[in-house]
N, C-alpha and C positions, 0 to 999 in steps of 0.2 A: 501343907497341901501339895507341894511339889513331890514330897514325898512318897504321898497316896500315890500319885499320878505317875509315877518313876514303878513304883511296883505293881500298880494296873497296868502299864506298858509293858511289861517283862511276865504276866501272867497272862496275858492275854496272848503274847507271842507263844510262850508254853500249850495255848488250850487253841492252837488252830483249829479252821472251823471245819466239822464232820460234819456228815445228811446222819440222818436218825436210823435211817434202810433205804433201800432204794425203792423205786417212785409208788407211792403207796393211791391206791383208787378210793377212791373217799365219793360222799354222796352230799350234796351242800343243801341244807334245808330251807324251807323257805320261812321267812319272819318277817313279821309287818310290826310297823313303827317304832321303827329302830331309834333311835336319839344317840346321835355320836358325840355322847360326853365321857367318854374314859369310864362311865361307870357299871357297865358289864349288867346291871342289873335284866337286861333282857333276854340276857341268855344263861341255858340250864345247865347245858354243860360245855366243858370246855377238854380238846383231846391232852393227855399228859406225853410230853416230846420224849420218845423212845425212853418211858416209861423212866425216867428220872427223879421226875418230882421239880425241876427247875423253871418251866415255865410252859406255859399251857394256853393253845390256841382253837379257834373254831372260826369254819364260815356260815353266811347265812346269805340268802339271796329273796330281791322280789323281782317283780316285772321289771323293772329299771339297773336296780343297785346290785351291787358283792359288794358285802362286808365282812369286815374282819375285824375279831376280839382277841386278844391275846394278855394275860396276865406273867409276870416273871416274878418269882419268888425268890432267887438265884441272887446274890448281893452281885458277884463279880458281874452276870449278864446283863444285871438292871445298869450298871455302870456301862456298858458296849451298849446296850439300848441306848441310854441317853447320850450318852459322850458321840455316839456313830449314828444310831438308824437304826429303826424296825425295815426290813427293805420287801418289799413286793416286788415278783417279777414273775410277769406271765411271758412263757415263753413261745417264740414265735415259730410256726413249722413253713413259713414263707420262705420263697429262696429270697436275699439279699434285704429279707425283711429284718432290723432289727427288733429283740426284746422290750419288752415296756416293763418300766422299772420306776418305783416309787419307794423313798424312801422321807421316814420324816419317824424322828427329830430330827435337827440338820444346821444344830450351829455351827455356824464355817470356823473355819482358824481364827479369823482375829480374833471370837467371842473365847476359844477354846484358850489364846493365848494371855486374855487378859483376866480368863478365871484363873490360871496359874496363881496368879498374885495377892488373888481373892481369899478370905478366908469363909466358910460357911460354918455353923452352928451343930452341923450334923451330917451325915453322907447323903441323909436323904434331901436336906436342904440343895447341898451342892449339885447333886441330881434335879432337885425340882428346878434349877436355874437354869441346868442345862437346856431341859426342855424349856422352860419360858423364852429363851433367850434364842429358840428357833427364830428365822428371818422367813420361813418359808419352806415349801416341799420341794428333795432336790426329784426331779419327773425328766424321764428319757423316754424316746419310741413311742408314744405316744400318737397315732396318727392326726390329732386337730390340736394337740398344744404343744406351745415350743420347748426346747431342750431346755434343762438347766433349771435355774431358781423358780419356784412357783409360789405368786402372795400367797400367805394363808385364807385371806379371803379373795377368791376368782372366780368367772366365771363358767368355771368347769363343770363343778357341782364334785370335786375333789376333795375330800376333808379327810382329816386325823387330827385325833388330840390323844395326850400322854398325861399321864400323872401317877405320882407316886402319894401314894396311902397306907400308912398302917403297917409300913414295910413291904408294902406289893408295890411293881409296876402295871399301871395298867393302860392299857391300848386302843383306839377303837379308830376304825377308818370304811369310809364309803368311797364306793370305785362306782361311777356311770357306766354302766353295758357298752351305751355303744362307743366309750371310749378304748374297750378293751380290743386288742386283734388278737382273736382266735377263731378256727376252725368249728362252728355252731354244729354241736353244742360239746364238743370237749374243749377242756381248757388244761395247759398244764401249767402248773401255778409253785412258786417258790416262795416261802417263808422263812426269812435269813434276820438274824441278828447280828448284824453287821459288824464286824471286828476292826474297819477301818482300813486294813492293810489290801485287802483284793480289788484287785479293781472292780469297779461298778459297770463301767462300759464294756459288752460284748458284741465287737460291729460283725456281722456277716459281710460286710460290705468290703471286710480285708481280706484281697484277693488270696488262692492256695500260694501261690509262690511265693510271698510276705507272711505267711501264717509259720512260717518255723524259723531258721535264723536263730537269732540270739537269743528270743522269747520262747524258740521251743515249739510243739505243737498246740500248744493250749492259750494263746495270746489270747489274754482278753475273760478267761474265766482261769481259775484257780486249777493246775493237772492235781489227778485225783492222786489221793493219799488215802495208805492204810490205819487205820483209827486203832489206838493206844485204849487204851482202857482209862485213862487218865484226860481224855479229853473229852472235853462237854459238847457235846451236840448242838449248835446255834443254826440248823440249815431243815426245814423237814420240804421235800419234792411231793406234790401230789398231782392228779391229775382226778378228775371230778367235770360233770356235767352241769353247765349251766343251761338255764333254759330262755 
């Protein structure tokens, strides 16, 4: 298992994370009764990420909710999904407003350090613990709930569940409207499979003359990079109308 985990570290550092194009205007449908249990069956289609074939997303919205379904067929991505984070982040056009950022799966380290030792029956077993062995949503920016750990069950009306099937990962999460900050009715909305390594936190709140220095101009999100042909697309930018 160390093994695995040693070479998942060192391809995942190889396949830094690219956007799929840049910010792509999408149209989010509406769908009622949605049931967020991983198992996708409510929806028809799902978009293929810069046309790879590795994993495949859609939203849906009612009067209240955005949801999001996303499937991975991709073995090394299912492993960044589970091991890091499916990550949402809608992003904010307020001055000094931070990002809202939800990410889940979200075993901390110690679960991650004590799988080291573990042994599992299969990849996708060891994946399937990953996810069980979430403690909770890690949720930033947020304007009515606090930073950091979020129970799985709160009174937010916040939910994700993960699971792996059949050799698919599958996804499905409900966001509350009016938890979201955006400028009504566009939204511009981030779909990341998390690699672990970038940081999560983008404060606006670090003033310009702290923004370069030793971190450079890009403190706080990842400076952009030219995409290889050999690296897999974990990032799609969209911007779309809720209503």
């Amino acid at each position: 298992m160390k093994a695995l985990l040693l070479l998942s570290v060192l391809l995942i550092i190889g396949m830094s994370p690219s956007f799929a194009q840049k910010k792509q205007t999408i149209t989010v449908p509406s769908l009622s009764n949605i049931k967020i249990d991983a198992d996708l069956g409510e929806w028809d289609t799902l978009y293929n990420v810069a046309d790879e074939g590795f994993w495949f997303y859609q939203l849906a919205q009612d009067a209240a909710n955005l949801y999001i379904a996303i499937r991975v067929e991709n073995p090394m991505i299912q492993h960044l999904a589970a091991r890091n984070g499916i990550l949402l982040t809608v992003q904010s056009n307020k001055k000094n407003r931070d990002d809202i950022q939800f990410l889940f799966p979200y075993p901390d380290s110690e679960v991650k350090r004590a799988m080291m030792n573990e042994s599992h029956d299969s990849d996708a077993a060891y994946k399937t613990a990953l996810i069980d062995r979430s403690r909770g949503y890690f949720v930033y920016g947020f304007p009515t709930v606090p930073n950091g750990l979020l129970s799985l069950k709160n009174g937010y009306g916040l939910e994700a569940i993960a699971r792996m099937d059949d050799g698919k990962l599958y996804y499905e999460a409900v966001i509350p409207k009016p938890l979201l900050d955006y400028t009504t009715p566009v939204a511009t909305l981030k779909l990341t499979i998390y690699d672990g390594f970038t940081p999560l936190i983008s404060s606006k709140k670090v003033s310009a003359s702290r923004s370069g220095g030793m971190y450079g101009p890009y403190r706080g999100r990842p400076a952009p990079r030219s995409r290889s042909k050999d690296q897999l697309t974990l990032t799609v930018l969209l911007e779309t109308s809720l209503d």
